[in-house]
C-alpha positions as CSV (number, residue, x, y, z in Angstrom):
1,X,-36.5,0.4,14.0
2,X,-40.0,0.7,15.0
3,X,-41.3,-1.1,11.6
4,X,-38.5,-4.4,12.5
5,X,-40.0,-4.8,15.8
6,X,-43.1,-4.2,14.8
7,X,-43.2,-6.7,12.0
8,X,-41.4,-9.1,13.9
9,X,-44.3,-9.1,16.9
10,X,-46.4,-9.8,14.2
11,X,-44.5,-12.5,12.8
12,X,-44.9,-14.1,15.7
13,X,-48.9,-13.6,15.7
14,X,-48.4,-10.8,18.8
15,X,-50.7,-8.2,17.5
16,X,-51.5,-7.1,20.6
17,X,-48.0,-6.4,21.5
18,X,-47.7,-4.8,18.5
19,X,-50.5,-2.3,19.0
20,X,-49.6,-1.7,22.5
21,X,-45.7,-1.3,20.9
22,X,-47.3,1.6,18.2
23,X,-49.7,3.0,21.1
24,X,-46.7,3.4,23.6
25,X,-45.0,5.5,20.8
26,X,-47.8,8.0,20.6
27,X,-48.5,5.8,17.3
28,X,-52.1,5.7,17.1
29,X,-53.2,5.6,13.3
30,X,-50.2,2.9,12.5
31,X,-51.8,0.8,15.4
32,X,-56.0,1.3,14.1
33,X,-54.2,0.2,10.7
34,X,-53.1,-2.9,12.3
35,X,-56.5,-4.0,13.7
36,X,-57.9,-2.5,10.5
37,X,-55.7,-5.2,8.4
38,X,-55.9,-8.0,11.1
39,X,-57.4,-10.8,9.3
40,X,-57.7,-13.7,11.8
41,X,-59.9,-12.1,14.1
42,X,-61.8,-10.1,11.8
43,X,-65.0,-8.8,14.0
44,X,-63.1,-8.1,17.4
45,X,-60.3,-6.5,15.5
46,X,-62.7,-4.2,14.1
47,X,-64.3,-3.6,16.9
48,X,-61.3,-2.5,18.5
49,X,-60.7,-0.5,15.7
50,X,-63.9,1.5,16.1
51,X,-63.6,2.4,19.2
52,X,-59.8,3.7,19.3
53,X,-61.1,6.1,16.4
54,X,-63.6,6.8,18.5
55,X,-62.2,7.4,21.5
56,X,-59.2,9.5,19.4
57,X,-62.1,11.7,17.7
58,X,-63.8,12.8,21.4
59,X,-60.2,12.9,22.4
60,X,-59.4,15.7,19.8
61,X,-62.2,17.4,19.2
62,X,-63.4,19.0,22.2
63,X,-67.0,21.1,21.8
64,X,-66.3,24.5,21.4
65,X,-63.0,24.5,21.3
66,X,-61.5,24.4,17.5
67,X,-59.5,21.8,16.3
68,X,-55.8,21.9,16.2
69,X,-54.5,18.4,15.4
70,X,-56.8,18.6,12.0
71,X,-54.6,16.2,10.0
72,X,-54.6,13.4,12.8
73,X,-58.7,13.9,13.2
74,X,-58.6,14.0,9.3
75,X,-56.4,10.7,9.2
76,X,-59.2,9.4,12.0
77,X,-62.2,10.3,10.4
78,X,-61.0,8.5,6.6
79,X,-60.8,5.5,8.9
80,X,-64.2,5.3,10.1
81,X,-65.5,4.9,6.8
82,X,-63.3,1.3,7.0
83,X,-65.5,-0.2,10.0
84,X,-69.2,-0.4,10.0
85,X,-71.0,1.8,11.7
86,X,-74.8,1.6,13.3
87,X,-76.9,5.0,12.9
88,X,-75.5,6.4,16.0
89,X,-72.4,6.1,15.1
90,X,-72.7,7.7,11.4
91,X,-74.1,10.7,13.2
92,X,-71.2,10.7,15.4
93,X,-68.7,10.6,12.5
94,X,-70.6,13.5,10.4
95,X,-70.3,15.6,13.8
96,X,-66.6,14.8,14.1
97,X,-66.4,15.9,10.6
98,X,-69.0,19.2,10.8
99,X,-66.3,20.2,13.4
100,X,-63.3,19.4,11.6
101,X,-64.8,21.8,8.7
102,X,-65.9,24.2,10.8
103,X,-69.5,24.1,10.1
104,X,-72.3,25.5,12.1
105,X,-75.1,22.8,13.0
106,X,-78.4,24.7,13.6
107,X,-80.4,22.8,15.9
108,X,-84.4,22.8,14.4
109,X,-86.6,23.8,16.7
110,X,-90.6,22.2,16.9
111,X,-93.2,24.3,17.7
């Protein structure tokens, strides 16, 4: 049911609605997939994109605390590679994944 009224919101160029339809469902990779595949407004859907990952990955991932939903960060962090990314950002992403692997980042120290 979910994929006809989904397909039919996009059928009628709604992809808003449809995102919002996916979100309200607790649906959040299906509706980054649909900005991720949005073709007629390339750059903002993108955008978008990015920052629902985003916000998904801080969501998930607290500091300190390990990560239980590990598939959905995993799912999360295989679509960041799909949106481009300044500097910042890539560090952000190979923090999200450092924590997701459970690796130890060492700060280095200056004297």
């Amino acid at each position: 049911m979910d994929r006809e009224t989904v397909g039919f919101l996009l059928h009628l160029g709604r992809i808003e609605d449809a995102v919002k339809f996916y979100l309200s469902k607790g649906q959040t990779i299906n509706a980054i997939d649909l900005f991720l595949h949005d073709e007629k407004d390339k750059r903002a859907s993108m955008t978008r994109a990015k920052h629902m990952i985003f916000q998904n990955l801080w969501r998930l991932t607290s500091l300190g605390i390990p990560v239980i939903e590990y598939e959905e960060v995993k799912r999360l962090l295989n679509r960041s590679y799909r949106v481009e990314l300044d500097e910042n950002e890539q560090e952000e992403v190979i923090f999200f994944h450092c924590q997701t692997t459970r690796l130890i980042l060492i700060p280095r120290y200056t004297r």
